[in-house]
ROPA-814758 format. One line per 2 residues: for each residue x, y, z of C-alpha. Coordinates in Angstrom, 2 decimals. Layout:
X,Y,Z  ... .
END
This chain:
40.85,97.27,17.93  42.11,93.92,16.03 .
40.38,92.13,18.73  37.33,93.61,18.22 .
37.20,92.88,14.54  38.17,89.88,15.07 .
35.13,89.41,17.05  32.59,90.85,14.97 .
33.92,89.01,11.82  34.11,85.80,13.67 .
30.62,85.94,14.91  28.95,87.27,11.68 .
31.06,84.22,9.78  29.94,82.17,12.99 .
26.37,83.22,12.74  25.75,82.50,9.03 .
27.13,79.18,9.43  24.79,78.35,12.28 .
21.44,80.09,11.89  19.14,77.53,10.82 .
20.38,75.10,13.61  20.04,78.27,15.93 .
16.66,78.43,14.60  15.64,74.65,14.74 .
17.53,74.47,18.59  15.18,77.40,19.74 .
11.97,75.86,18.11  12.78,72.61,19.34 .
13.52,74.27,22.59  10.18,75.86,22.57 .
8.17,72.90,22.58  10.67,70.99,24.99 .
10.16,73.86,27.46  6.64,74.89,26.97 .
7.95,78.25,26.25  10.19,80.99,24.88 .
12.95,78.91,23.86  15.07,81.82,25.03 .
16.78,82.52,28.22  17.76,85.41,29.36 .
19.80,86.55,32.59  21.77,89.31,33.96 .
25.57,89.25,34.04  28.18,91.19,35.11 .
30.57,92.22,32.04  33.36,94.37,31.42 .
33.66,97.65,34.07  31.23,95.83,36.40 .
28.26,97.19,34.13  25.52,94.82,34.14 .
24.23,93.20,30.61  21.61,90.97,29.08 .
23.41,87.66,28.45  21.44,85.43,25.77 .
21.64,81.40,26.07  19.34,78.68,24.60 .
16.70,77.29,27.65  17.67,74.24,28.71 .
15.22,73.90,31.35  11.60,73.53,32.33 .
10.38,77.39,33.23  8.20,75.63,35.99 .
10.09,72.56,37.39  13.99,73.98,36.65 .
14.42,70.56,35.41  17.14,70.41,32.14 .
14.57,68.93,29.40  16.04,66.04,27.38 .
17.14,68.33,24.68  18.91,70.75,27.24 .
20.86,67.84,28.47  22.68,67.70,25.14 .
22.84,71.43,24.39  24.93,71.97,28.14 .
26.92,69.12,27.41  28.10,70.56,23.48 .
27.62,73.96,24.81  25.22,74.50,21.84 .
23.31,76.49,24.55  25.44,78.98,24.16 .
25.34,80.32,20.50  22.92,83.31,21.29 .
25.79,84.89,22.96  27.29,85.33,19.42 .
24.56,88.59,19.63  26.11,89.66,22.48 .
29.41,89.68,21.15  28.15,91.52,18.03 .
26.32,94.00,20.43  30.17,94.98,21.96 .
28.86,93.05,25.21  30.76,89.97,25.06 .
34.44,88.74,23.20  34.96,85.49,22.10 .
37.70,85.06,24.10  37.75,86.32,27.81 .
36.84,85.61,31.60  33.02,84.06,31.48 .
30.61,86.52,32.63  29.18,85.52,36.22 .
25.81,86.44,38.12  26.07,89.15,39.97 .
27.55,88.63,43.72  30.70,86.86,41.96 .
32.90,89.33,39.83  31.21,92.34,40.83 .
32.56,91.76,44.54  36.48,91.24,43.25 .
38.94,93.15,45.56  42.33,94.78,44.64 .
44.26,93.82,41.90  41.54,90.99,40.95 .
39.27,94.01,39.92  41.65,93.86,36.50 .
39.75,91.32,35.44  36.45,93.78,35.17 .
38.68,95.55,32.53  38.15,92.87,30.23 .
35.35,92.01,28.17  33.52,89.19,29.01 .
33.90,85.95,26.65  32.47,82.93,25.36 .
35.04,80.77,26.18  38.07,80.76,28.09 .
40.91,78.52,29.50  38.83,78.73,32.75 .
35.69,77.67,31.09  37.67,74.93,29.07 .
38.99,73.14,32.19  35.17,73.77,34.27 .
33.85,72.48,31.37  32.19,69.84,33.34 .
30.84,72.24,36.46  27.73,71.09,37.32 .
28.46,67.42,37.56  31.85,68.50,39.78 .
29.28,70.47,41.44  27.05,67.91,41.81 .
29.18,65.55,43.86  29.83,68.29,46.56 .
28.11,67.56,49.66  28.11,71.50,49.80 .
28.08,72.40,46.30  27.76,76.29,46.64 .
30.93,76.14,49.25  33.18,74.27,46.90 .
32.33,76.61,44.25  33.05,79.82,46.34 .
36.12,78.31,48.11  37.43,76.26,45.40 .
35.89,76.59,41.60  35.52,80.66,41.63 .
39.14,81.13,43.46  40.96,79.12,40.85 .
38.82,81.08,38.01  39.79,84.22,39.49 .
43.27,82.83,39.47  43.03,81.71,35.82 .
41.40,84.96,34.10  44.03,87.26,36.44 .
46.33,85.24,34.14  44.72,85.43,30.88 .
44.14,89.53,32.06  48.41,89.55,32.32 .
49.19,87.59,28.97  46.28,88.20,26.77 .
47.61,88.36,23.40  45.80,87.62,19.62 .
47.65,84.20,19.20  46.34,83.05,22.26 .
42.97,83.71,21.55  43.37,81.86,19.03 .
44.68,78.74,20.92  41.88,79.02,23.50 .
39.64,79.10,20.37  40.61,76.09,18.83 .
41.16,74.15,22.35  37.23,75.32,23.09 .
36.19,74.04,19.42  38.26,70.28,19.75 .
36.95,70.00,23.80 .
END
């Protein structure tokens, strides 16, 4: 319960300090992209129930090139801030293992299943130290093997942790670690 009003308060404080730039990003993002300067994408979150996960577009609908703005927003993880709805919508925590496409999470065995009993965050000590996926990723030879044999095991490993020693304090500490990475 505490986390969960934590979670609402946070993002509704969260929310009111950020709308306009939410609002310039997605405007900006608009013309960038030639389109909606939403993106929207199915997850897996807490249970194994699919959801709606909301992130700024950071790429061309047509090419699947990052624009020049969407460079930046991956980078700060600006693109991001739409999953403050999510949160507010019971779909999401702040805190908590980052929700994955489906084929990931949703095919956890045996006592890694536990982590399908959390809610899915924003941010998370897993998410702090694969900050910089895509450009680990992108000096695989065999990117999509290194994640599945190496990245997603040690996540797994990570959020089986966090699912363990979970506590309010440390939410907090992953918090502040997430804001001052």
């Amino acid at each position: 319960m505490l986390k969960r009003t934590f979670d609402i308060l946070f993002s509704c404080i969260a929310l009111l300090l950020v709308w306009w730039l939410l609002i310039l990003l997605w405007i900006l993002l608009c013309i960038d992209t030639n389109s909606n300067g939403f993106f929207i994408q199915e997850r897996i979150g807490q249970y194994g129930k699919k959801f709606n996960i909301f992130k700024l577009k950071t790429f061309h609908p047509r090419t699947q090139k990052i624009s020049k703005i969407g460079i930046f927003l991956r980078k700060s993880k600006l693109d991001e801030l739409p999953q403050l709805f999510n949160v507010l919508a019971g779909e999401m925590s702040i805190v908590g293992p980052r929700p994955d496409i489906p084929g990931y999470y949703d095919k956890l065995k045996g006592e890694e299943r536990k982590i399908l009993e959390l809610k899915p965050g924003i941010t998370s000590l897993a998410s702090i130290k694969y900050g910089n996926e895509e450009e680990l990723l992108a000096k695989q030879s065999d990117p999509l093997h290194y994640n599945d044999e190496i990245i997603f095991p040690d996540k797994v490993k990570m959020n089986l942790e966090y699912y363990y020693k979970h506590s309010f304090l440390g939410d907090l500490k992953i918090i502040v670690k997430t804001i001052l990475k």
